[in-house]
DRENDO-1510 file (C-alpha; in Angstrom, 1 decimal, always signed):
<recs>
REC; n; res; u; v; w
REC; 1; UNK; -12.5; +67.1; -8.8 .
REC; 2; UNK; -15.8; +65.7; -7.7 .
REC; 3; UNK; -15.9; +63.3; -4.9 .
REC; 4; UNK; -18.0; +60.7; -7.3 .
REC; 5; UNK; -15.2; +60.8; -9.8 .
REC; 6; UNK; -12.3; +60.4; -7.6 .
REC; 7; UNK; -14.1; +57.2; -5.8 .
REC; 8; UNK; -14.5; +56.0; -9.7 .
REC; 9; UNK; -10.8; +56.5; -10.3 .
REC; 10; UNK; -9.7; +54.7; -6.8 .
REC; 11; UNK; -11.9; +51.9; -7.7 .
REC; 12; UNK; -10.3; +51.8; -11.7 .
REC; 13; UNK; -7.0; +51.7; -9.5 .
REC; 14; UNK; -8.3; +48.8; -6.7 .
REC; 15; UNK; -8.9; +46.5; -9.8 .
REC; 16; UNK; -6.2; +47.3; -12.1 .
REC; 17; UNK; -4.0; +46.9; -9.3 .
REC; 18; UNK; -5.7; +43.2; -8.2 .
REC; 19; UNK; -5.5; +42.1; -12.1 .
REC; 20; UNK; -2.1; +42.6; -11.9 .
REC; 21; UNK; -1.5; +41.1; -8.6 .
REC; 22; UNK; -3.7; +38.2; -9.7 .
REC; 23; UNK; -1.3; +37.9; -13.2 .
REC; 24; UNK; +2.0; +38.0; -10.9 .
REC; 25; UNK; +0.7; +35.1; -8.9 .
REC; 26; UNK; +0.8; +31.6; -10.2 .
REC; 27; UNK; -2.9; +30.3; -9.3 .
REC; 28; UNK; -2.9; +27.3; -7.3 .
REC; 29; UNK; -2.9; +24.0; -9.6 .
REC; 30; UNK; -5.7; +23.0; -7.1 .
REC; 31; UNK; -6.4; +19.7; -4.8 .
REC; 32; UNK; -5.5; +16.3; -4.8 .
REC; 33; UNK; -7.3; +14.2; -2.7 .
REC; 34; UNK; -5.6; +10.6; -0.8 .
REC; 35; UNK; -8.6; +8.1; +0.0 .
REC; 36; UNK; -6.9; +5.8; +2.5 .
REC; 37; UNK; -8.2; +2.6; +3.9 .
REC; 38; UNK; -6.4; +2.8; +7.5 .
REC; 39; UNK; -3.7; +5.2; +8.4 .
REC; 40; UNK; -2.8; +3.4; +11.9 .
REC; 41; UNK; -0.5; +1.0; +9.4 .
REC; 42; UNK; +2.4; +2.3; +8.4 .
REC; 43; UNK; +2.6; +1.3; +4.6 .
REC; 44; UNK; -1.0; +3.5; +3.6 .
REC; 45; UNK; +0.8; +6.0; +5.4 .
REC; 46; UNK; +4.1; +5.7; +3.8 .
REC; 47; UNK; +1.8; +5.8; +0.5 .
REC; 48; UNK; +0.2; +9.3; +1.3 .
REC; 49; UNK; +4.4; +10.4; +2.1 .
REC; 50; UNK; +5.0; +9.8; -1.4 .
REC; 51; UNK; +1.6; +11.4; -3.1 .
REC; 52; UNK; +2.6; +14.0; -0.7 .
REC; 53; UNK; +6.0; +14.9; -2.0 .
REC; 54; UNK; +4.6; +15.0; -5.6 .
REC; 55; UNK; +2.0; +17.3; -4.7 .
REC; 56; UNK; +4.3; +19.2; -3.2 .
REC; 57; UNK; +6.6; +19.6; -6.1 .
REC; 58; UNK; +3.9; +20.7; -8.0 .
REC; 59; UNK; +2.1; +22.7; -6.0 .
REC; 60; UNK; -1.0; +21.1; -5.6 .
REC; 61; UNK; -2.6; +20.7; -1.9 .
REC; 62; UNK; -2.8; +17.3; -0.2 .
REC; 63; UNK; -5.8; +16.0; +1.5 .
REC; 64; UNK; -5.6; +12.9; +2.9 .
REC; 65; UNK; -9.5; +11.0; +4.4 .
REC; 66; UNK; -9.1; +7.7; +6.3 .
REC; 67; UNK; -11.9; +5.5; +5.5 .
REC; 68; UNK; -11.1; +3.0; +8.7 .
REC; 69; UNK; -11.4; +0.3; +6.5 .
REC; 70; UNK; -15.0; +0.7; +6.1 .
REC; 71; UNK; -16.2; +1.2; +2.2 .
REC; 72; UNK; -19.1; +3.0; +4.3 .
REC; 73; UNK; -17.0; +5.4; +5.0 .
REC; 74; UNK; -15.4; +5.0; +2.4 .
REC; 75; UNK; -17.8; +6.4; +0.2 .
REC; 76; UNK; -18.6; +9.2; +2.8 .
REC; 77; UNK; -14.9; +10.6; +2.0 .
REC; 78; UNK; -15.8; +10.4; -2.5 .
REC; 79; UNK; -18.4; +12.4; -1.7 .
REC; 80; UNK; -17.0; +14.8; +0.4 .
REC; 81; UNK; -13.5; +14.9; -1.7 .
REC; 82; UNK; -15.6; +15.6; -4.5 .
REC; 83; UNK; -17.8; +18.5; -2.5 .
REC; 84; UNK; -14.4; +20.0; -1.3 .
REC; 85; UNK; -13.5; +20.8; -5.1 .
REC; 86; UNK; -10.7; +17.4; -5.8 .
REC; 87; UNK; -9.1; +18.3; -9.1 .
REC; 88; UNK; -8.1; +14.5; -8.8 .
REC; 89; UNK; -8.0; +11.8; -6.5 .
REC; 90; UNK; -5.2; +8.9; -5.6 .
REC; 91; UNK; -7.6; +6.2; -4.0 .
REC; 92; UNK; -6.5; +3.0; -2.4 .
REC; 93; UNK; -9.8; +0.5; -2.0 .
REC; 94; UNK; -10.5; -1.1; +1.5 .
REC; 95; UNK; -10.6; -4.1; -0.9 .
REC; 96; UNK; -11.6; -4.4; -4.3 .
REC; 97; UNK; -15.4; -5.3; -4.4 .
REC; 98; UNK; -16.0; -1.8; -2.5 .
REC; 99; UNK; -13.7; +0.6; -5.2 .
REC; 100; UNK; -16.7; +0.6; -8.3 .
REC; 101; UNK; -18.9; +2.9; -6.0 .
REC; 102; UNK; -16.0; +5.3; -5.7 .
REC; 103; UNK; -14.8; +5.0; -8.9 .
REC; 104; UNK; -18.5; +5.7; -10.5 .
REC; 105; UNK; -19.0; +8.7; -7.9 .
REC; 106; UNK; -15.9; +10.1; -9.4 .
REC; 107; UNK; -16.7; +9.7; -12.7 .
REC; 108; UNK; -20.1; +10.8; -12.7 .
REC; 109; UNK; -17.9; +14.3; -10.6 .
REC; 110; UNK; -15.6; +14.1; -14.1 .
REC; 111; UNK; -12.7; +13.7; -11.3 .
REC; 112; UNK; -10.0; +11.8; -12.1 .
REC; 113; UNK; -8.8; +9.1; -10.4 .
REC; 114; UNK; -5.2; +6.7; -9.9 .
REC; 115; UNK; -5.5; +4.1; -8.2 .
REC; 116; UNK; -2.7; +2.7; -5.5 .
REC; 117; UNK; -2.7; -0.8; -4.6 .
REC; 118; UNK; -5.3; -3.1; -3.6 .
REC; 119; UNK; -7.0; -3.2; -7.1 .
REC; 120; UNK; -10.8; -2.9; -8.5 .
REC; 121; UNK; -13.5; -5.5; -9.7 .
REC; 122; UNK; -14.4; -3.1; -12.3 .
REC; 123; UNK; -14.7; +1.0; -13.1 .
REC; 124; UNK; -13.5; +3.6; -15.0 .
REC; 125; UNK; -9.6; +5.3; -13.5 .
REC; 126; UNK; -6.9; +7.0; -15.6 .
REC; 127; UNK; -3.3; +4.4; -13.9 .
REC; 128; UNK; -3.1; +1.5; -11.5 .
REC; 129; UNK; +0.1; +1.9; -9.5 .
REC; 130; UNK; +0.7; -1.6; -8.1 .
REC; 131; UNK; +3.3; -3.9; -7.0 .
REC; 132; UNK; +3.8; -7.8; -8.9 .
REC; 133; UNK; +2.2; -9.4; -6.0 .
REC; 134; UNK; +2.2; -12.5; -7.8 .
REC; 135; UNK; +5.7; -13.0; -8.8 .
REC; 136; UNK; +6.5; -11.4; -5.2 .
REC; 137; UNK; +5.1; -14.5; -3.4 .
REC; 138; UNK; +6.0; -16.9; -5.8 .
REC; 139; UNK; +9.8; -15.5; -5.2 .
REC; 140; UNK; +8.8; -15.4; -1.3 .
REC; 141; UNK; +7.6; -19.2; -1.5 .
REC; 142; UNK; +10.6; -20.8; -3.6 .
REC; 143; UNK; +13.3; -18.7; -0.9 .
REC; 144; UNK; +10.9; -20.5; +2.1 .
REC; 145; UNK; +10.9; -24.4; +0.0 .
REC; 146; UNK; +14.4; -23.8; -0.3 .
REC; 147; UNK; +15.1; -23.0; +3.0 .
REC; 148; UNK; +13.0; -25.7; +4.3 .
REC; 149; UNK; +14.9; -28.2; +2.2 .
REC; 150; UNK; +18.3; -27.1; +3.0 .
REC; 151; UNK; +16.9; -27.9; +6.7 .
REC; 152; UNK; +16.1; -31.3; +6.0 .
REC; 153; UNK; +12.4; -30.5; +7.2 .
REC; 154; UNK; +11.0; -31.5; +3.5 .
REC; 155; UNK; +7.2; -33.3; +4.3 .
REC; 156; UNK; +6.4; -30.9; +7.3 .
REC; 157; UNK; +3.6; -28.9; +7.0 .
REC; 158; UNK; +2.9; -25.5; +5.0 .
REC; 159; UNK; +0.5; -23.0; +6.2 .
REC; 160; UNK; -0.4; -19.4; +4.9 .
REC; 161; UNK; -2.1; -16.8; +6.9 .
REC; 162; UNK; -3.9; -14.8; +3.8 .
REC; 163; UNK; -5.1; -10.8; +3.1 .
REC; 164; UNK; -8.9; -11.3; +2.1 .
REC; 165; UNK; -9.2; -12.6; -0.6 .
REC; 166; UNK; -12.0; -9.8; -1.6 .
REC; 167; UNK; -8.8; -7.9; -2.4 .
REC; 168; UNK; -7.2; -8.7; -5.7 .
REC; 169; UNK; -3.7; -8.4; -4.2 .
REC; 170; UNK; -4.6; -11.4; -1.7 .
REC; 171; UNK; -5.8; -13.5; -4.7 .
REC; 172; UNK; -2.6; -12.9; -6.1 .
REC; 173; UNK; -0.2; -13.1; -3.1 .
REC; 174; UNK; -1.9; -16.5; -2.7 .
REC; 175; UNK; -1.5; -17.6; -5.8 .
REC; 176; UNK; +1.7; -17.0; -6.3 .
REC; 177; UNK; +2.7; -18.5; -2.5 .
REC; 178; UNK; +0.9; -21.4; -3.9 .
REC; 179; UNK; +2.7; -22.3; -7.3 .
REC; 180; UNK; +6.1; -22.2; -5.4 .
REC; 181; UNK; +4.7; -24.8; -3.7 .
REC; 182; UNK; +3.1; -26.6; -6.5 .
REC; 183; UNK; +6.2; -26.4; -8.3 .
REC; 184; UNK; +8.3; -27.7; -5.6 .
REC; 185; UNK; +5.5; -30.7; -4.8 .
REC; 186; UNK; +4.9; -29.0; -1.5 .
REC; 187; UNK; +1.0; -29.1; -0.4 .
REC; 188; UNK; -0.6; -26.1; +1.6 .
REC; 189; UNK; -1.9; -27.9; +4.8 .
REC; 190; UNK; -4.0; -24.7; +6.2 .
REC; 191; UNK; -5.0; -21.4; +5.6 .
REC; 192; UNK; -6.2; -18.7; +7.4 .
REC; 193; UNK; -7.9; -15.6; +5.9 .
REC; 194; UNK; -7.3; -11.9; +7.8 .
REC; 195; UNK; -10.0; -9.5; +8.2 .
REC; 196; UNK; -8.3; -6.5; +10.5 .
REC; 197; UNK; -5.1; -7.4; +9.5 .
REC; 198; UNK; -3.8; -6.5; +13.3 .
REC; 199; UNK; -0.9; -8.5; +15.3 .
REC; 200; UNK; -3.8; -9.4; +17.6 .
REC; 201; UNK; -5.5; -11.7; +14.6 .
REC; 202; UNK; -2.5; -12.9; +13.9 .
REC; 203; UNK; -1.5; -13.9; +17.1 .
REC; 204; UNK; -4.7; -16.0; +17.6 .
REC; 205; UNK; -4.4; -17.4; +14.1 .
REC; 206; UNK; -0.8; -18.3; +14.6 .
REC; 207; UNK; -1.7; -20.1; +18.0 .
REC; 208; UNK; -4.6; -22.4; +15.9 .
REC; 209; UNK; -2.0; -23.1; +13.2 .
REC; 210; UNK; +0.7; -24.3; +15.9 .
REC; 211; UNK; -1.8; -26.2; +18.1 .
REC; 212; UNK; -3.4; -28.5; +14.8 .
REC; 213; UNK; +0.1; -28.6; +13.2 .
REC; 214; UNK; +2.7; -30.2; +15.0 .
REC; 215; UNK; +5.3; -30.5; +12.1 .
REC; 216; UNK; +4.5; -27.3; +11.0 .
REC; 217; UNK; +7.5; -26.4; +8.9 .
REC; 218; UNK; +6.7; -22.9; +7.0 .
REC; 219; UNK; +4.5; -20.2; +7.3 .
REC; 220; UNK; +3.7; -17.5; +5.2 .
REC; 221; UNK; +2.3; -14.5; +6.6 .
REC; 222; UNK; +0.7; -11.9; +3.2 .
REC; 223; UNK; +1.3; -8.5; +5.9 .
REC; 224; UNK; +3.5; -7.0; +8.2 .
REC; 225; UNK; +1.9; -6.1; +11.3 .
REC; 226; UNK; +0.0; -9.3; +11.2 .
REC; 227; UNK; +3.7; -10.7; +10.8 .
REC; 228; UNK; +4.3; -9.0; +13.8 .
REC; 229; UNK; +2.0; -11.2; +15.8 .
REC; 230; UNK; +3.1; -14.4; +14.2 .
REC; 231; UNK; +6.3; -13.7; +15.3 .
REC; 232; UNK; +4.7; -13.5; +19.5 .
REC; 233; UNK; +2.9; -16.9; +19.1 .
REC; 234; UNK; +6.1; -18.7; +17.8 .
REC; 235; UNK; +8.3; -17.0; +20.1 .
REC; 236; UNK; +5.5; -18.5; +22.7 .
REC; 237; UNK; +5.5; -21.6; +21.8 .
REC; 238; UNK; +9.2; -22.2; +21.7 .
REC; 239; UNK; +8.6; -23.0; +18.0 .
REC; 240; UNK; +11.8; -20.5; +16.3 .
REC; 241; UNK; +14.4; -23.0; +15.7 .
REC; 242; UNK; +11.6; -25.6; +14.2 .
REC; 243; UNK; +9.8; -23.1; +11.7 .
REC; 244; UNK; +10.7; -21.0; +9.0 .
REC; 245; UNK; +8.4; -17.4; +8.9 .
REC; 246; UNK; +8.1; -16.1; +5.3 .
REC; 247; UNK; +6.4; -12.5; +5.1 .
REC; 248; UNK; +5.2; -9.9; +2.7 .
REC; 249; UNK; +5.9; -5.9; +3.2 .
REC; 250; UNK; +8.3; -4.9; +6.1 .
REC; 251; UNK; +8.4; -2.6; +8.9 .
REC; 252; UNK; +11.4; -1.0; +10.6 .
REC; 253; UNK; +11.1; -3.9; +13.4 .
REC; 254; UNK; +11.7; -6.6; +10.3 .
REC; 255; UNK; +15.6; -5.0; +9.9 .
REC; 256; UNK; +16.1; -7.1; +13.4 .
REC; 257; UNK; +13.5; -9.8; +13.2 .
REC; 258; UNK; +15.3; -10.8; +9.7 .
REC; 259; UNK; +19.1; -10.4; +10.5 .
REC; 260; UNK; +18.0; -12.5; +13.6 .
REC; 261; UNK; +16.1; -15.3; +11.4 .
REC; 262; UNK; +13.2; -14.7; +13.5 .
REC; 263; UNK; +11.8; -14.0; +9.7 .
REC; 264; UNK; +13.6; -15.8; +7.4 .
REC; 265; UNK; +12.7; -13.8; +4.1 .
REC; 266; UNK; +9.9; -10.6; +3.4 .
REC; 267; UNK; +8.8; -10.0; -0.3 .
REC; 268; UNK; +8.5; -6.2; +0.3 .
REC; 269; UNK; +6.2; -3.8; -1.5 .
REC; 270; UNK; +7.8; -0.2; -2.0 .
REC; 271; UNK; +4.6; +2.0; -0.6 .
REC; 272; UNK; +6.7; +5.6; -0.4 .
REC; 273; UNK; +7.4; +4.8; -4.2 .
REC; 274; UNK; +4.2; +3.5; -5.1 .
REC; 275; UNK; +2.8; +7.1; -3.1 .
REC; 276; UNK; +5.5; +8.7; -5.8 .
REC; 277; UNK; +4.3; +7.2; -9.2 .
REC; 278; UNK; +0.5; +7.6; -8.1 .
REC; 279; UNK; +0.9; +11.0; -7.4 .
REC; 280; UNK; +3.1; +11.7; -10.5 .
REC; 281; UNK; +0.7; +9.5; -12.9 .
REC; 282; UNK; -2.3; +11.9; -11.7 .
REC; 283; UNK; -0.4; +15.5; -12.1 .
REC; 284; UNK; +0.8; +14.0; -15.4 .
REC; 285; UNK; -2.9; +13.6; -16.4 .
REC; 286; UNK; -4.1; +16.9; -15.0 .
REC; 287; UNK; -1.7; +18.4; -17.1 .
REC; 288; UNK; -2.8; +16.6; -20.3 .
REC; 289; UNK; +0.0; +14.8; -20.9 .
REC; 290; UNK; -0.4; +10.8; -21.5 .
REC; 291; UNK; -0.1; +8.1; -18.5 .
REC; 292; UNK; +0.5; +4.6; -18.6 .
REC; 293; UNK; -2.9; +2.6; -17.4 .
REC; 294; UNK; -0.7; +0.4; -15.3 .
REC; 295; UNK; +2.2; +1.5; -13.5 .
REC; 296; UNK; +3.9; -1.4; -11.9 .
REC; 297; UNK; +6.7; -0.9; -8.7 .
REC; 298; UNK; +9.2; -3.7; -8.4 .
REC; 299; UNK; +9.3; -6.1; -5.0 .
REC; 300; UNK; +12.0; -6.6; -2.9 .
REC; 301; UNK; +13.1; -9.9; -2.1 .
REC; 302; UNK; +15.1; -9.3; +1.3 .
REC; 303; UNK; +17.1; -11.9; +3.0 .
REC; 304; UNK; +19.1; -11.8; +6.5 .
REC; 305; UNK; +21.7; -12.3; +2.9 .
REC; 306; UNK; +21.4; -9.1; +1.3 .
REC; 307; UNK; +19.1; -6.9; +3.7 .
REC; 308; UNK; +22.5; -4.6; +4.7 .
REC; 309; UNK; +23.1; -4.2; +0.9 .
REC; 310; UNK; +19.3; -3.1; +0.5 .
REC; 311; UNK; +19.2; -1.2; +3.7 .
REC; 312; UNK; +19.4; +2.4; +1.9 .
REC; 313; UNK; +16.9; +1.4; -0.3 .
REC; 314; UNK; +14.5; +0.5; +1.8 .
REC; 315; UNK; +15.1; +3.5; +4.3 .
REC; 316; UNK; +13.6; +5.4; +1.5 .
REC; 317; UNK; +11.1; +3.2; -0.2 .
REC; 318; UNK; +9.9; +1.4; +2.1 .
REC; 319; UNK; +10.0; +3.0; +5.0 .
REC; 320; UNK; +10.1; +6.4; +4.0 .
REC; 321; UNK; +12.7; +7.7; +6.0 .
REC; 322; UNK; +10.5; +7.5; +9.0 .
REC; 323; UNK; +12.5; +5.3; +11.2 .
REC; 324; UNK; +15.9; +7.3; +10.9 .
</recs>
């Protein structure tokens, strides 16, 4: 046999053999993409645990970009998610105003996008995954007047230490804080609006709120590292047993701070599970099959009452299993 026609039979061979190969292996469903604001808190990381274990099931890769909290950089990781070949991507906006940039990018990339949290003024995405921040504080606020009246301490003051209120969950955290209030004839003497939602700020705003309220009564604090820091100043100021700290999300350090009363009640956001239905919602859509446009995950109203009953739960949900 000539030497030309065996290396034409080897190659015949070569490619039959990598066609079959290729039909024997499922090919890879492709990559999903997390946009983060800031991965040094815990609950945008607990979010990208629960994307992750859908992608996972599925098979799809998971790429997770931190965008520090700066829609800068923000849009730096749209364009490189997009450049990197995202079959979709799960975005969570550094606040609201900055997500139509992204969400236009992705669109004009004809990648699909679900988004988790946080919210947008405006833009084109296939599900938003989100918690009821609005009944959430409202149920905070009426477990803080009630509190407050079972105390005696009814006519003290009522502060709020706010998310920005660029973010649509802050305009509805505070609005809902602020008809448990109304409701309950209970005024808002002060406010204070985060920006890099650390204990830090907190701290310092906590200190002002003490120092120009001296019957301050309640506080609500609309995070849970800055609760963290609210938690220092009172402790500080020798201020526990005459002020009642409401919160909003939880940390494994709130499963002592609220069977102490050091936080009297959390409304807390399920970010593991909201990770979960994002991811599912966007694999559901890659695969054609139809998705809800809003996707909301319950809040958990936890108590130094109840939080032993709801411990499991929030193990999982809320924490991810991280703290175990």
């Amino acid at each position: 046999m000539k030497l030309s026609l065996v290396r034409t039979l080897l190659q015949a061979t070569v490619i039959a053999l990598g066609l079959t190969l290729a039909a024997a292996t499922p090919a890879h469903p492709g990559k999903i993409f997390y946009l983060t604001p800031d991965l040094n808190f815990s609950f945008w990381h607990n979010i990208a645990q629960g994307i992750a274990a859908e992608a996972k099931k599925s098979g799809f890769e998971l790429h997770v970009l931190n965008s520090h909290d700066d829609g800068a950089i923000q849009l730096q990781n749209t364009r490189q998610a997009i450049a990197d070949g995202a079959t979709g991507i799960v975005f969570t906006p550094t606040d609201s105003s900055t997500a139509p940039a992204v969400l236009a990018l992705a669109e004009q990339a004809n990648v699909p996008v679900v988004i988790a949290d946080v919210g947008t003024n405006s833009g084109k995405y296939v599900s938003y995954i989100s918690s009821d921040n609005h009944t959430g504080a409202y149920q905070t606020g009426q477990v803080l007047i009630s509190a407050l009246q079972q105390k005696g301490w009814k006519g003290g003051d009522i502060a709020s230490i706010t998310l920005s209120l660029a973010r649509n969950n802050g305009r509805l955290r505070s609005a809902g804080f602020a008809q448990a209030l109304s409701e309950a004839g209970a005024p808002l003497a002060d406010t204070r609006e985060m920006k890099s939602y650390t204990a830090d700020e907190s701290t310092q705003f906590t200190q002002e709120l003490l120092s120009n309220h001296a019957q301050l009564r309640g506080l609500f604090v609309q995070a849970d590292i800055p609760t963290l820091g609210a938690v220092k100043a009172i402790r500080a100021a020798n201020r526990g047993q005459s002020l009642a700290l409401a919160a909003f999300d939880g940390t494994p350090e709130f499963i002592d701070l609220i069977r102490r009363g050091d936080v009297l009640v959390s409304g807390m956001q399920q970010p593991y599970l909201m990770g979960q239905r994002a991811g599912e919602a966007l694999i559901l859509h890659l695969a054609k099959k139809p998705v809800a446009p809003a996707i909301n995950v319950p809040i958990l109203i936890v108590t130094h009452q109840n939080i032993d009953t709801l411990l499991p739960i929030l193990h999982e949900t809320v924490f991810a299993n991280e703290n175990r």
